[in-house]
C-alpha positions in Angstrom: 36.8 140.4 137.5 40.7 139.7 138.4 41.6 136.4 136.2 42.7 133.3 138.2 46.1 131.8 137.2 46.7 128.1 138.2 49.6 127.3 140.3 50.7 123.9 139.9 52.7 122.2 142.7 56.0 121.3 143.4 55.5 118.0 142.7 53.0 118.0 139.6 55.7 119.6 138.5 57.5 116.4 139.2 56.1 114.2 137.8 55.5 116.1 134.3 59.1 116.1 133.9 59.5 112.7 134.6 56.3 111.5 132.8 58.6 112.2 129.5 60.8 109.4 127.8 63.9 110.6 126.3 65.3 108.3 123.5 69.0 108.3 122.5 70.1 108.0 119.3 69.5 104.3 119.8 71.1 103.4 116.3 74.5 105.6 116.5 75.3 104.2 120.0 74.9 100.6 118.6 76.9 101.0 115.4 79.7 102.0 117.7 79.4 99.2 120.2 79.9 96.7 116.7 82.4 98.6 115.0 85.3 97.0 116.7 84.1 93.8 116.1 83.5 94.2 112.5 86.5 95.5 111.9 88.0 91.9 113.6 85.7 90.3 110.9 82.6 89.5 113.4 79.2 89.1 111.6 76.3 90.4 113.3 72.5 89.9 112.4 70.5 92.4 115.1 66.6 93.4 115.2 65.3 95.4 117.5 61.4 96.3 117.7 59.3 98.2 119.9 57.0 94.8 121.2 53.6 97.0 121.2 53.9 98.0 117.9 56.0 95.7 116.2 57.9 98.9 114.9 61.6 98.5 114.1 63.4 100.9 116.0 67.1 99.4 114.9 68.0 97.1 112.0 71.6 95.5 111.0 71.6 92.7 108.7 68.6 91.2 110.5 67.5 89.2 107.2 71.4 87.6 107.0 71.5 83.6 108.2 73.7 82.9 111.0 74.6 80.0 112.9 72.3 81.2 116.3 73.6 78.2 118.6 71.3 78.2 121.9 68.8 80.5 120.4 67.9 77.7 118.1 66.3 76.6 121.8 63.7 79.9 121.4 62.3 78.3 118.1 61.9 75.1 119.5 60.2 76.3 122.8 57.7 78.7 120.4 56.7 75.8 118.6 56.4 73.1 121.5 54.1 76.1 123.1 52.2 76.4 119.5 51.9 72.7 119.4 51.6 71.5 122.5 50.1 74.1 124.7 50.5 75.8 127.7 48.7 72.7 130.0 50.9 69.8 128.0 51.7 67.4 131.0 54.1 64.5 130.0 53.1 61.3 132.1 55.1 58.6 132.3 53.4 55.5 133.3 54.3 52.4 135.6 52.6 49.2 135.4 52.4 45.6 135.1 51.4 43.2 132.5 51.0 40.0 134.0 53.8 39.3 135.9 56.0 41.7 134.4 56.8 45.0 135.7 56.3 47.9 132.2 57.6 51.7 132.6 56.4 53.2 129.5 58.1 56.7 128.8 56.2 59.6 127.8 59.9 61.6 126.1 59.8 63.3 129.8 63.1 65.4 130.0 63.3 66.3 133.0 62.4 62.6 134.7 64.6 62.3 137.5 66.1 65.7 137.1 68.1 67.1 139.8 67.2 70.7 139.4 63.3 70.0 138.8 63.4 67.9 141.9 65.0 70.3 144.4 62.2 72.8 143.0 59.5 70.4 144.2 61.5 68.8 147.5 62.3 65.8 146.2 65.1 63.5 147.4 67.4 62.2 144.9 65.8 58.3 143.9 62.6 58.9 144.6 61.0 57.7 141.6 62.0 54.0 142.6 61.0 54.4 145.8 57.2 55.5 144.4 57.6 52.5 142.4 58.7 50.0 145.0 55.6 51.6 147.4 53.0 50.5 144.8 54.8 47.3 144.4 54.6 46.4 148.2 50.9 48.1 148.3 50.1 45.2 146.2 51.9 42.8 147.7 54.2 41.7 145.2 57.8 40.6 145.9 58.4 38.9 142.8 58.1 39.8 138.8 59.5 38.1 136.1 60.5 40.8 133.2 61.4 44.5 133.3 59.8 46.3 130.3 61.1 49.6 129.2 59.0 51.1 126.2 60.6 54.0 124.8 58.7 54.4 121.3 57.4 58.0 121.9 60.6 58.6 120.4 62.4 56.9 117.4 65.6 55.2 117.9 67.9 57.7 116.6 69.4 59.0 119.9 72.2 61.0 118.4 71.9 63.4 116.2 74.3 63.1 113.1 75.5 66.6 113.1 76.6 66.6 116.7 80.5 66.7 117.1 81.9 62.9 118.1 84.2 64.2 120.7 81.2 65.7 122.8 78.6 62.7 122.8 80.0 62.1 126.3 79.3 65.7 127.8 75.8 66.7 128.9 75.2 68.8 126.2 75.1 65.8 123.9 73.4 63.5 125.6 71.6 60.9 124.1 67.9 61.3 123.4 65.2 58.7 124.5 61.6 58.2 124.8 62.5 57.0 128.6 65.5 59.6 129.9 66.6 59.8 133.5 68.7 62.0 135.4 69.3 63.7 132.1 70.7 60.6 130.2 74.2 61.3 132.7 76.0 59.8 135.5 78.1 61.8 138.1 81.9 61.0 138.3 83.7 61.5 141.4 87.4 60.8 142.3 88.4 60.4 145.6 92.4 60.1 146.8 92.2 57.6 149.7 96.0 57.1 151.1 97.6 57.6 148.3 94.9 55.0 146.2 92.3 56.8 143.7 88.1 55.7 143.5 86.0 56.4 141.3 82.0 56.9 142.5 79.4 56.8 140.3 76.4 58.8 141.2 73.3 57.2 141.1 75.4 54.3 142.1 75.0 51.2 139.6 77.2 48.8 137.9 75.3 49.5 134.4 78.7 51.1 133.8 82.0 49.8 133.4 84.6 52.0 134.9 88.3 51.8 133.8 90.3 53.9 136.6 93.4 55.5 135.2 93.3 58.4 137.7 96.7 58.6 139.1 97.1 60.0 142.9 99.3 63.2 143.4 100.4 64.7 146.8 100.8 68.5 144.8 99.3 70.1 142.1 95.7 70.9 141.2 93.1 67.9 140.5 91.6 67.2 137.4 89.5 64.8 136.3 88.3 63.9 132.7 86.6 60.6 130.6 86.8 59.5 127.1 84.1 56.1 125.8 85.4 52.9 124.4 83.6 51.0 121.5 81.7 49.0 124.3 78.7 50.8 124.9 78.9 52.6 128.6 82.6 51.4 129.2 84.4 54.7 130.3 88.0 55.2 130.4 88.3 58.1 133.6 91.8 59.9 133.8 93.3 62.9 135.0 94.9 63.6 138.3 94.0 63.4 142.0 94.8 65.3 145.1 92.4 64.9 147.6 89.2 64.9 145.5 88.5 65.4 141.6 85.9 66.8 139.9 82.5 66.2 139.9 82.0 65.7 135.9 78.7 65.0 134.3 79.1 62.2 131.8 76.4 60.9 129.3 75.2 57.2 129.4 74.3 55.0 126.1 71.1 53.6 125.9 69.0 55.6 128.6 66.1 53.5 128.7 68.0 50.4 129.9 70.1 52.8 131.9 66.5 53.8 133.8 65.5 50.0 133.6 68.8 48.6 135.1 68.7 51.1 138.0 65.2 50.3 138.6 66.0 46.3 138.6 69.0 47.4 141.0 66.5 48.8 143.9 63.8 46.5 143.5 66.9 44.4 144.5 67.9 46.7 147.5 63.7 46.5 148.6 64.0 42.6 148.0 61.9 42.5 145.6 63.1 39.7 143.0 63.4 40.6 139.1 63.5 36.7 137.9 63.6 37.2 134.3 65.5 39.8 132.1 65.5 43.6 130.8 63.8 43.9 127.8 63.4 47.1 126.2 60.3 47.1 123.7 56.9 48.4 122.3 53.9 47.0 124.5 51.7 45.9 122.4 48.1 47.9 122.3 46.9 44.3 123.1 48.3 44.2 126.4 46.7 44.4 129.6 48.5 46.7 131.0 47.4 47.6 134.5 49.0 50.9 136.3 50.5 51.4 139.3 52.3 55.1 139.6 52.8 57.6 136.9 55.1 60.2 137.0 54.2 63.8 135.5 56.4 67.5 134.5 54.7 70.1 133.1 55.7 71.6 129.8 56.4 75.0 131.7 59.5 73.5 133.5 60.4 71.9 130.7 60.2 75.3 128.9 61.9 76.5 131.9 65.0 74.1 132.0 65.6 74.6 128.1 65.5 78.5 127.9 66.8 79.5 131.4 69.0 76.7 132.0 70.1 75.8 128.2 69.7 72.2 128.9 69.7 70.2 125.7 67.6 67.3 126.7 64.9 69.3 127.2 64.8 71.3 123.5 65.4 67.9 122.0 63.1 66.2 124.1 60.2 69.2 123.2 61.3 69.0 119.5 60.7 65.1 119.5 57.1 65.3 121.1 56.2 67.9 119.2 57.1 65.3 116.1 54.9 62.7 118.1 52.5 64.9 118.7 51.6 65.3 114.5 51.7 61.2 114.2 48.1 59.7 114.1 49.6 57.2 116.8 51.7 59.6 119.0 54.8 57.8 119.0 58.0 57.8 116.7 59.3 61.4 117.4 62.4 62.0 115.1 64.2 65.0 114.7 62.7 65.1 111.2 59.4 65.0 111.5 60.0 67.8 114.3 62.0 69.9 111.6 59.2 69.7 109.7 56.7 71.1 112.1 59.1 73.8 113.4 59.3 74.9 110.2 55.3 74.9 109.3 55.0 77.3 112.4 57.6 79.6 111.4 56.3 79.6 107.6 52.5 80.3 109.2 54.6 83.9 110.7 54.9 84.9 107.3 58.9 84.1 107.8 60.3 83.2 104.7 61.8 79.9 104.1 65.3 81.8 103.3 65.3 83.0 106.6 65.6 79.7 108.8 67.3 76.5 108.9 66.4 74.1 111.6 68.4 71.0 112.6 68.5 70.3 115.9 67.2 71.7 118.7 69.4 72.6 121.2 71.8 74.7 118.7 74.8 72.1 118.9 74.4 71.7 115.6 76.6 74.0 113.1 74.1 73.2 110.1 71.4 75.5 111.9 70.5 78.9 110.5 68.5 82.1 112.1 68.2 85.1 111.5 67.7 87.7 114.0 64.5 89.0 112.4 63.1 84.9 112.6 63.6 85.5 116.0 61.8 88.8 116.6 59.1 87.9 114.7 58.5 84.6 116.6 58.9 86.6 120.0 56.5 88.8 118.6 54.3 86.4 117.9 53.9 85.4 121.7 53.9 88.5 123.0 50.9 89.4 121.0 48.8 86.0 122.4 48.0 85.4 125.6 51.0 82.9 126.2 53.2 86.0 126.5 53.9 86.0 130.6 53.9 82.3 130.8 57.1 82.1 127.6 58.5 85.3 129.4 59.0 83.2 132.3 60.7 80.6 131.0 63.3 83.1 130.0 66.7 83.8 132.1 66.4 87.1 134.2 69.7 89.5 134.0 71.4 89.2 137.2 68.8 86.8 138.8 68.8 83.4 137.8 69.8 81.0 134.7 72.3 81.3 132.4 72.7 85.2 132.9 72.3 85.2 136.6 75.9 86.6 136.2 75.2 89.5 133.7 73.6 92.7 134.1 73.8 93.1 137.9 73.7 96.7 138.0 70.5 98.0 139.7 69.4 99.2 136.7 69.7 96.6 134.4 68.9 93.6 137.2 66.1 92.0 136.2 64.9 94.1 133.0 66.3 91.7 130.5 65.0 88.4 129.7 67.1 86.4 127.3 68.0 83.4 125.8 71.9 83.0 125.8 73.6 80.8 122.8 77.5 79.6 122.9 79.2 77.3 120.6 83.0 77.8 118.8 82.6 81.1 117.0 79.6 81.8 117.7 77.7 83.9 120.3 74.2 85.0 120.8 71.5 87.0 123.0 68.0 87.3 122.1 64.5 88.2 124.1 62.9 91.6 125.8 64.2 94.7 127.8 61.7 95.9 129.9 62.7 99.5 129.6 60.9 103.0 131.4 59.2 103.4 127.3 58.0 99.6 127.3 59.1 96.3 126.4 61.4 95.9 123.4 62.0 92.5 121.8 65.7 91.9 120.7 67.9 89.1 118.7 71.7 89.6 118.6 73.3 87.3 116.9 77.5 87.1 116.2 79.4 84.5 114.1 83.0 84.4 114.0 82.6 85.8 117.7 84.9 85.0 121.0 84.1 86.0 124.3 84.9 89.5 123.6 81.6 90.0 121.8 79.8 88.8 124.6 80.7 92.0 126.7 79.5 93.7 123.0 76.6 92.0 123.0 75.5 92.6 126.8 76.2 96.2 126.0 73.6 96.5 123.1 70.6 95.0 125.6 72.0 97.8 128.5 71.6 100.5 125.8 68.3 99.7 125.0 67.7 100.5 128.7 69.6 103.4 128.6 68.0 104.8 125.5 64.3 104.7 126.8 65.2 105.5 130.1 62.7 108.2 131.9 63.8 111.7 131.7 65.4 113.0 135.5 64.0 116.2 136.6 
C-alpha cells in the first residue's frame, strides 16, 4: 500500500514560523545602552524578570540602594493595596452638631480634585453646592460654628526632608486630614490697559495677595510666587503681556483653607455663618447628625499617584495606611506609615538593607530602593489577584499619564506600563512590558542622571520588546 505524506498548508506553515519567539541577546544590548552613561559616572540599579516565572533574565547592580524619586510612589501604592484593599472608599462626612455645621475629613486626596472630577462630570464647586442643597433641604439658613476635623491625619503637614524652596509648588503641598483641590490655588495674571490682576482660582480672600507683576507691551510673560512668614500671604511677580501663567501654588493650613471657602458660599447661598472657624477633634460624645458625605475610591487614588505622580495622593495613601494600624483610626504620621511600609516589604522576604522609606511621593533625597525591592514587590501583585486592578493604575506608553509622550511607536504604544520618577540627579522607570514572550516586570533606576538617561532608560523598556519579539516568517 503507497504511504500517505502530509501536506501541510500555506498557512500552517504560517503560523509555525511565527508561533516561535526569538530572544536577543537581551543582556549585551543593555550593557551597551548604559555604557555611555557609566562612563559619565551615572549609577544604575536594573532588574529585569520574566513575571510568570519570577526568573531573572537581566541583572546590574539590582541589590545597590539608590535614591528611586517617584518610584518611591510604587511602594507606597503596594502597601496602601496590601493594607487597605482593593474596595477602600474614603468618606468624608458633612454634618451638624447642634447648630454647628462639622466636615469631618476622611485624608481624601483627591477631594475636590480637578482631574477626578472631570472623570465623573463634575463642575468645578460642587461639593459646596451638595452641601448648601442639604442645608436648604432642611431648612436651615443659619449656623453658628464651622467645624473642620482633620485628625485622620497628625499635624505634621510638611515633611522635614522636603526642600524649603518647593513647599509652594504642588509637588509639596501640604498634607491634611481635610485637603481640597489638592491643598493649591490657581494664579492668574491678566494685563488690563497697561494695569496687571491677579485671579485667584477658587476665588476666596483666604489669601493675601501682594501684586508685584509689572505690565510689558513686548517680551514673553512670566509669572512666578515666593511665601512670606504670614501663613498664605504670597508675594506674585514676574512679567505680563497680555496674560501670565496659570501657576499652581500650595496653600497653608488646608483644612481651614476647605472651611473658609465653604463659609464663603454658604455666604453666596445666604446662608449665615454667625460664629467662627474652628478647626478641631469632634468629640466621640457628640451628636453628630449627617447630611452629605463625599466618597473616592482607592483605585483613583492609586490611579492619580502612579499615572499622574501626584504627591498628595502617595502621601495621603501613606498617612491612612498609618491610621489604618491605630486602634482608633486617626493620627496618620509619616512614621507610623514608614513603619508599615516597611513590615510589608520585610513580609517579601526583602531585606532591610535593601529599602529606605521616607516619604512617599519620592521628594525626599533620604529615600533608598533598589531595583530588585521593586521587582519583587511588582512581583508580588502580579502573582495575587490584585494584578490587573495595580496594572491599571499604571501610566500606558504613548497613551496617558506621565508617559503619554514616550513610546509612541506602534509597537511600543501601549505595551509598557510604568511608573516614572524625576528629581535633581536622579531618574527612574519601573513596571511591565507586555512583550510577544509575556509580560516582564522591570525597575531602572539612575542616580547622578540628567535628561539624557531618560532617552537610555526608555531604550532599555523598547528592548525588552524588541528582544521577545515573535519571529517574522
Amino acid at each position: 500500500m503507497k504511504a500517505q505524506t502530509k501536506r501541510l498548508s500555506l498557512p500552517a506553515l504560517l503560523i509555525l514560523c511565527t508561533a516561535g519567539f526569538v530572544k536577543a541577546d537581551l543582556a549585551e544590548q543593555i550593557d551597551a545602552i548604559i555604557a555611555k552613561a557609566l562612563a559619565q559616572k551615572v549609577k544604575f540599579s536594573i532588574h529585569i524578570i520574566e513575571a510568570d516565572s519570577g526568573e531573572t533574565v537581566y541583572d546590574h547592580d539590582a541589590r545597590e540602594l539608590m535614591i528611586p524619586a517617584s518610584n518611591m510612589k510604587l511602594m507606597v501604592s503596594a502597601a496602601a493595596l496590601k493594607y487597605l484593599g482593593p474596595d477602600y472608599v474614603y468618606r468624608t462626612r458633612v454634618g451638624l452638631s447642634g447648630n454647628q455645621l462639622v466636615v469631618i475629613g476622611s485624608g481624601d486626596p483627591l477631594l475636590g480634585d480637578e482631574k477626578t472630577d472631570e472623570k465623573y462630570g463634575r463642575e468645578s464647586g460642587w461639593i459646596f453646592k451638595d452641601i448648601i442643597h442639604a442645608l436648604n433641604a432642611k431648612g436651615i439658613d443659619t449656623i453658628e460654628d464651622i467645624i473642620v476635623d482633620s485628625s485622620r491625619f497628625d499635624n505634621e503637614r510638611v515633611h522635614p526632608s522636603w526642600p524649603a524652596k518647593d513647599l509652594n509648588k504642588w509637588f509639596a503641598c501640604e498634607v491634611s486630614g481635610l485637603n481640597y483641590n489638592d491643598n493649591c490655588v490657581v494664579l492668574t495674571a491678566k494685563n488690563i490697559n497697561g494695569r496687571v490682576s491677579v485671579f485667584v482660582e477658587p476665588p476666596t480672600s483666604f489669601l493675601t495677595i501682594i501684586n508685584e507683576v509689572e505690565p510689558i507691551s513686548t517680551g514673553t510673560s512670566v509669572l512666578g510666587s515666593n511665601r512670606n512668614r504670614t501663613a498664605n500671604k504670597l508675594t506674585v511677580f514676574g512679567r505680563c503681556k497680555d496674560t501670565a501663567g496659570p501657576i499652581d501654588v500650595a496653600i497653608q493650613r488646608p483644612a481651614a483653607y476647605f472651611g473658609y471657602l465653604l463659609a464663603e458660599r454658604l455666604a453666596g447661598a445666604q446662608i449665615e455663618a454667625k460664629g467662627q472657624l474652628i478647626e478641631k477633634e469632634l468629640g466621640e460624645d457628640s451628636d453628630f447628625v449627617l447630611l452629605v458625605e463625599f466618597c473616592t475610591k482607592i483605585e483613583d487614588c492609586m490611579a492619580r499617584c502612579n499615572k499622574n505622580s501626584l504627591s498628595l495622593a502617595a502621601e495621603a495613601l501613606l498617612k491612612t495606611i498609618a491610621a489604618s494600624g491605630n486602634p482608633d483610626g486617626k493620627g496618620g504620621s509619616w512614621q507610623k506609615g514608614q513603619e508599615r511600609i516597611g513590615e510589608y516589604l520585610l513580609g517579601l522576604h526583602i531585606d532591610k538593607s535593601q529599602f529606605y522609606i521616607d516619604d512617599g511621593t519620592g521628594l525626599s533625597r533620604q529615600n533608598e530602593l533598589t531595583a530588585y525591592a521593586i521587582t519583587t514587590v511588582l512581583s508580588d501583585i502580579y502573582q495575587s489577584r490584585n494584578w490587573q486592578f495595580y496594572r491599571n493604575t499604571l501610566a500606558v506608553g504613548g497613551v496617558d499619564g506621565t508617559i503619554a509622550r514616550h513610546f509612541q511607536d506602534e509597537k511600543y504604544k501601549g505595551r509598557i506600563r510604568a511608573k516614572t520618577g524625576y528629581i535633581s540627579g536622579v531618574r527612574s522607570l519601573s513596571g511591565v512590558c507586555h512583550t510577544d514572550g509575556g509580560d516582564y516586570l522591570f525597575s531602572i533606576l539612575a542616580n547622578n542622571a540628567y535628561n539624557l538617561q531618560r532617552a537610555a532608560i526608555n531604550k532599555i523598556a523598547e528592548t525588552i520588546i524588541d528582544s521577545y519579539a515573535a519571529e517574522t516568517p
